[in-house]
C-alpha positions as CSV (number, residue, x, y, z in Angstrom):
1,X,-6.9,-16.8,-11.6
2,X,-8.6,-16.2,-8.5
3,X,-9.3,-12.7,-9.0
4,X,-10.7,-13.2,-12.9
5,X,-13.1,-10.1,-14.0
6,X,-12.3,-8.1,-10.9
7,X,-11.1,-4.4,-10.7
8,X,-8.4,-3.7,-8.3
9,X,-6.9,-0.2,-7.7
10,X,-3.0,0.0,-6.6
11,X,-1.9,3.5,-4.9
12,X,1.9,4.5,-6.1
13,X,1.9,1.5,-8.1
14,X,4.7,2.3,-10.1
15,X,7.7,1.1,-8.3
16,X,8.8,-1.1,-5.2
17,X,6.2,-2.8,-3.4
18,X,3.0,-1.0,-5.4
19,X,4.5,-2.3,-8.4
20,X,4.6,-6.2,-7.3
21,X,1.1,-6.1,-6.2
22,X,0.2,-4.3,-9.5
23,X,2.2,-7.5,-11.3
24,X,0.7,-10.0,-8.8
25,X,-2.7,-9.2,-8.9
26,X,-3.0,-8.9,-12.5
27,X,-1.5,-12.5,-12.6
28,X,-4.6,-13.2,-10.4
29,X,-7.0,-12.2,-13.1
30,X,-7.5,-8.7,-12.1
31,X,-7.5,-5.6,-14.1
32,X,-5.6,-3.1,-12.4
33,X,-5.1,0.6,-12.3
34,X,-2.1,2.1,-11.3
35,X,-2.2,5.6,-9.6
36,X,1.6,7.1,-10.1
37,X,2.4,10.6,-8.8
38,X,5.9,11.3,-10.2
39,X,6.7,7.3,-11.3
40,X,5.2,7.8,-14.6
41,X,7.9,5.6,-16.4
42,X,7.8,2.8,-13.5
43,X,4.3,2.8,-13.9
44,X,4.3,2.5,-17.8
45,X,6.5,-0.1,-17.6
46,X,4.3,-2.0,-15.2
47,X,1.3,-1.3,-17.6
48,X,3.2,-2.6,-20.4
49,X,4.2,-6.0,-18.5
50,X,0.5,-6.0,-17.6
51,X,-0.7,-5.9,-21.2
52,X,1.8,-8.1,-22.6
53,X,1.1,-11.2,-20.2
54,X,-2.4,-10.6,-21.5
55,X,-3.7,-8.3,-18.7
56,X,-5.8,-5.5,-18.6
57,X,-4.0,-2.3,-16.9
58,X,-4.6,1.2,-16.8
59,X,-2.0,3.8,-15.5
60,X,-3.4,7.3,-14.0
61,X,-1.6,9.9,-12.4
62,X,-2.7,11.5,-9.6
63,X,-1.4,13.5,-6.7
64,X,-3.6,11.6,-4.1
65,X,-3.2,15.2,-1.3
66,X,-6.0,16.7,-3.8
67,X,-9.5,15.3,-3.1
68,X,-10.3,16.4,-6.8
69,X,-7.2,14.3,-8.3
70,X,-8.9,11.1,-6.1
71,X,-12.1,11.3,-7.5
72,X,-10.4,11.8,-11.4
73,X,-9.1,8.4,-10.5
74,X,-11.8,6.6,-9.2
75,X,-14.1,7.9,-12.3
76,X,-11.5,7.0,-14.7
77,X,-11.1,3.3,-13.4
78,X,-15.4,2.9,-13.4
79,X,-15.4,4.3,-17.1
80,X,-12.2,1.8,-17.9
81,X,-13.6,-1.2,-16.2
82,X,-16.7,-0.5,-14.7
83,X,-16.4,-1.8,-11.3
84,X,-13.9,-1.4,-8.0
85,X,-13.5,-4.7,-6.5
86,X,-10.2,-3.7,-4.4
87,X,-8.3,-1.0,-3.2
88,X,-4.6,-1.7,-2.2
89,X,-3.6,2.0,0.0
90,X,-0.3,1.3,-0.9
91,X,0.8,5.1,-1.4
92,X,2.6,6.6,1.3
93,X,6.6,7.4,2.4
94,X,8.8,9.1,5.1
95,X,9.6,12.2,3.4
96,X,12.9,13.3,5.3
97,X,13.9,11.9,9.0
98,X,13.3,14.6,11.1
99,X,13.2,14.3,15.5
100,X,9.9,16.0,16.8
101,X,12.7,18.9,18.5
102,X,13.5,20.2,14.5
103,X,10.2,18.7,12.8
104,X,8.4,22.1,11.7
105,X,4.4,21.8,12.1
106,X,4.2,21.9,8.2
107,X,6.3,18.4,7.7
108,X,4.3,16.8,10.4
109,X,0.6,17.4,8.2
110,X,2.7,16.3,5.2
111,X,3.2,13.1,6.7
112,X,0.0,12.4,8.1
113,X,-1.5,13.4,5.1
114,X,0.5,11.5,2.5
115,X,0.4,8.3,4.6
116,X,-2.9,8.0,6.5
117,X,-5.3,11.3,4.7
118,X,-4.9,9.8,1.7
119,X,-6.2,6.2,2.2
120,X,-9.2,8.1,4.1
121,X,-9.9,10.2,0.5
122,X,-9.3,6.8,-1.4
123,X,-11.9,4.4,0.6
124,X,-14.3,7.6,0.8
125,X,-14.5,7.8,-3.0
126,X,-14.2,4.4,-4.1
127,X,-16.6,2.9,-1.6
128,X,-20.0,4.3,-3.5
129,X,-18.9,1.8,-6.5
130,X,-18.1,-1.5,-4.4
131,X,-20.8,-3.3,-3.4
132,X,-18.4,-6.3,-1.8
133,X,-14.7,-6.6,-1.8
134,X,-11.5,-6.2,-0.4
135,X,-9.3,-3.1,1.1
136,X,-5.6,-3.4,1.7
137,X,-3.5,-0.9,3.6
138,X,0.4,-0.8,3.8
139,X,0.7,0.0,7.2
140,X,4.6,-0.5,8.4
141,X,6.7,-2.3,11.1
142,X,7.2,1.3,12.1
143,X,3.6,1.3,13.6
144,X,4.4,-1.6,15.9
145,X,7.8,-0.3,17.3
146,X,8.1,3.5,16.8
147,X,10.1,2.8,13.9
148,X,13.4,4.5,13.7
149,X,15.7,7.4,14.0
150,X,13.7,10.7,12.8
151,X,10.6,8.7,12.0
152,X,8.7,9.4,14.5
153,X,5.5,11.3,12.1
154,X,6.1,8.4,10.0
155,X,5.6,5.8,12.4
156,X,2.4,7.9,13.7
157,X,1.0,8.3,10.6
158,X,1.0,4.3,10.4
159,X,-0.1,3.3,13.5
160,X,-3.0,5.6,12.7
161,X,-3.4,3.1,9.6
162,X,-3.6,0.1,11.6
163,X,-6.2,1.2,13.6
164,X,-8.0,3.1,11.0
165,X,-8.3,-0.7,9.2
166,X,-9.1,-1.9,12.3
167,X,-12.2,0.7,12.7
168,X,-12.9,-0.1,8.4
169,X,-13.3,-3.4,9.1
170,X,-16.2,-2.9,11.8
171,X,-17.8,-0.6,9.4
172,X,-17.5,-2.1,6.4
173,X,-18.3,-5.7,7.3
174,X,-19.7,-7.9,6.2
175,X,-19.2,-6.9,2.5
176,X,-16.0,-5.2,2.2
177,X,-13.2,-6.9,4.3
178,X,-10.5,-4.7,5.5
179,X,-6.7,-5.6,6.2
180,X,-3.5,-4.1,6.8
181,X,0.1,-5.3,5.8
182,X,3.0,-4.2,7.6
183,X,6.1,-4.8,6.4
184,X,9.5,-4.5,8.0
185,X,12.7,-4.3,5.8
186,X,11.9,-4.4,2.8
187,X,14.5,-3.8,0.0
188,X,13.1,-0.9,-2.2
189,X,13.7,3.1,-3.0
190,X,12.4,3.7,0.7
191,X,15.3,2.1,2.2
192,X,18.1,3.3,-0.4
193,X,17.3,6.6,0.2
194,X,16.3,6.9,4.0
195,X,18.2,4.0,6.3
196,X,22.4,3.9,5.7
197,X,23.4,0.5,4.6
198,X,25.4,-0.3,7.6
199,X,22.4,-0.1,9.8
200,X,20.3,-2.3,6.8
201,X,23.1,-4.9,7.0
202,X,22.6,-4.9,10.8
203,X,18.8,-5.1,10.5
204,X,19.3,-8.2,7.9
205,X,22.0,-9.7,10.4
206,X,19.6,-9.9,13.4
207,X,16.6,-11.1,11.6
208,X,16.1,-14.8,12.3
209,X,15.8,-15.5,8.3
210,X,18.9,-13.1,8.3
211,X,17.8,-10.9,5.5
212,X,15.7,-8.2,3.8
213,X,12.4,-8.7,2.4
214,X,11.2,-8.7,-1.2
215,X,8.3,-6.7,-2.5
216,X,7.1,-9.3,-4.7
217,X,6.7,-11.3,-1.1
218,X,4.8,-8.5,0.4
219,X,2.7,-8.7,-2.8
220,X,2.2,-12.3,-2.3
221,X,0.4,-11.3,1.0
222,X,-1.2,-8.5,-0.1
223,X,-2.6,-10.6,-3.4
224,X,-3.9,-13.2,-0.5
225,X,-5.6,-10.7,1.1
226,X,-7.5,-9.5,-1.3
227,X,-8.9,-12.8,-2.5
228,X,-11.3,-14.7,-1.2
229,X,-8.4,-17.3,0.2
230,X,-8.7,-15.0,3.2
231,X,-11.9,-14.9,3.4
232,X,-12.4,-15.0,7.1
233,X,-10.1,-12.2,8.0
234,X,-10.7,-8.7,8.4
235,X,-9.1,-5.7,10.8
236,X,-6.2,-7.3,10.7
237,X,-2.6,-5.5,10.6
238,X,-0.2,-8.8,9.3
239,X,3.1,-8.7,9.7
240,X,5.9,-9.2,7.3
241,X,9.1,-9.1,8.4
242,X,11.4,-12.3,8.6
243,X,10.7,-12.5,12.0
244,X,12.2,-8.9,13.4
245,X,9.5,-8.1,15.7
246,X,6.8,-10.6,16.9
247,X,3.5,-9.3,17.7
């Protein structure tokens, strides 16, 4: 229970990836509030799990584009629980595949701001209530390598991540650590609906551990990261990936 009495806050934490770290830190100890945007019964569900292992969880929705919705969710979790001890930016997606030659100007601010203007609103309004803690960012194998056919704003927008943590860190040291995951395939909604499954059986086949990720392993990292078991790291983008891409 390494994380006993603390407050963490889980961006789209109602299915996939935001959902395992929801589960996993609440395992930890943590109380947890779950921001949803249009996962209300994921995030129920997750609640309910929460709550029935004994946890303390608090589901919230929010549409994370409005700066208004943001602070609604950071004053709710302070009146639930008092305190914000972590932030996982875990919100985020591709949206459609789209080269740069059709992308309209209009899709390209949707992506940046649903994957990189919405962890800058969440650390902005949570950091006046954490005195020390511990910020996690999904950032995405994408950032590294360009990521793939028609993600091109995607993989933008999550490079900008990894170096926005990177820039965090140096500003919010020494109290508030900040870390970046960035996971490759990963077997969740993202990849049923965006990447063909020939081309994910290809990507499992030439990963050395020859096959996809889980979320509840990327939540294992993430859960690491925001304990004090990596206590010595910060601006760090970690990758997760089976061993895909080395950096």
């Amino acid at each position: 229970m390494t994380l006993e009495g603390k407050t963490a806050i889980v961006t789209g934490g109602g299915r996939d990836i935001g959902k395992a770290c929801a589960l996993r830190l609440a395992q930890e100890g943590a109380n947890v509030v779950i921001s949803y945007h249009a996962s209300a019964k994921g995030a129920d569900e997750t609640v309910s799990q929460i709550r029935s292992a004994g946890g303390k969880a608090l589901a919230v929705q929010a549409d994370l584009g409005s700066q208004e919705a943001v602070d609604a969710l950071v004053s709710k979790t302070v009146e639930e629980f008092g305190r914000i001890d972590i932030l996982v930016n875990n919100a985020g997606g591709l949206i459609a595949r789209k080269t740069i030659a059709e992308m309209s100007e209009d899709h390209w601010h949707a992506v940046m701001d649903l994957n990189l203007t919405t962890v800058f609103r969440m650390v902005k309004a949570c950091l006046p209530h954490m005195m020390k803690g511990a910020i996690v960012n999904l950032a995405s194998q994408a950032g590294r390598d360009g990521g793939g056919p028609g993600a091109a704003a995607y993989a933008a927008a999550k490079g900008a991540v990894m170096t926005l943590t990177r820039g965090l860190a140096k500003e919010l040291g020494p109290d508030i650590r900040v870390n970046a995951v960035c996971p490759g395939m990963i077997d969740t909604d993202f990849h049923n609906t965006f990447t063909k499954t020939e081309a994910r059986r290809h990507v499992a086949s030439i990963t050395p551990l020859k096959r996809e990720g889980r979320p509840e392993e990327v939540a294992e990292l993430v859960c690491f990261l925001a304990s004090d078991r990596s206590s010595f790291m910060t601006g760090t983008n970690v990758d997760i990936n089976g061993g895909l891409l080395f950096s």
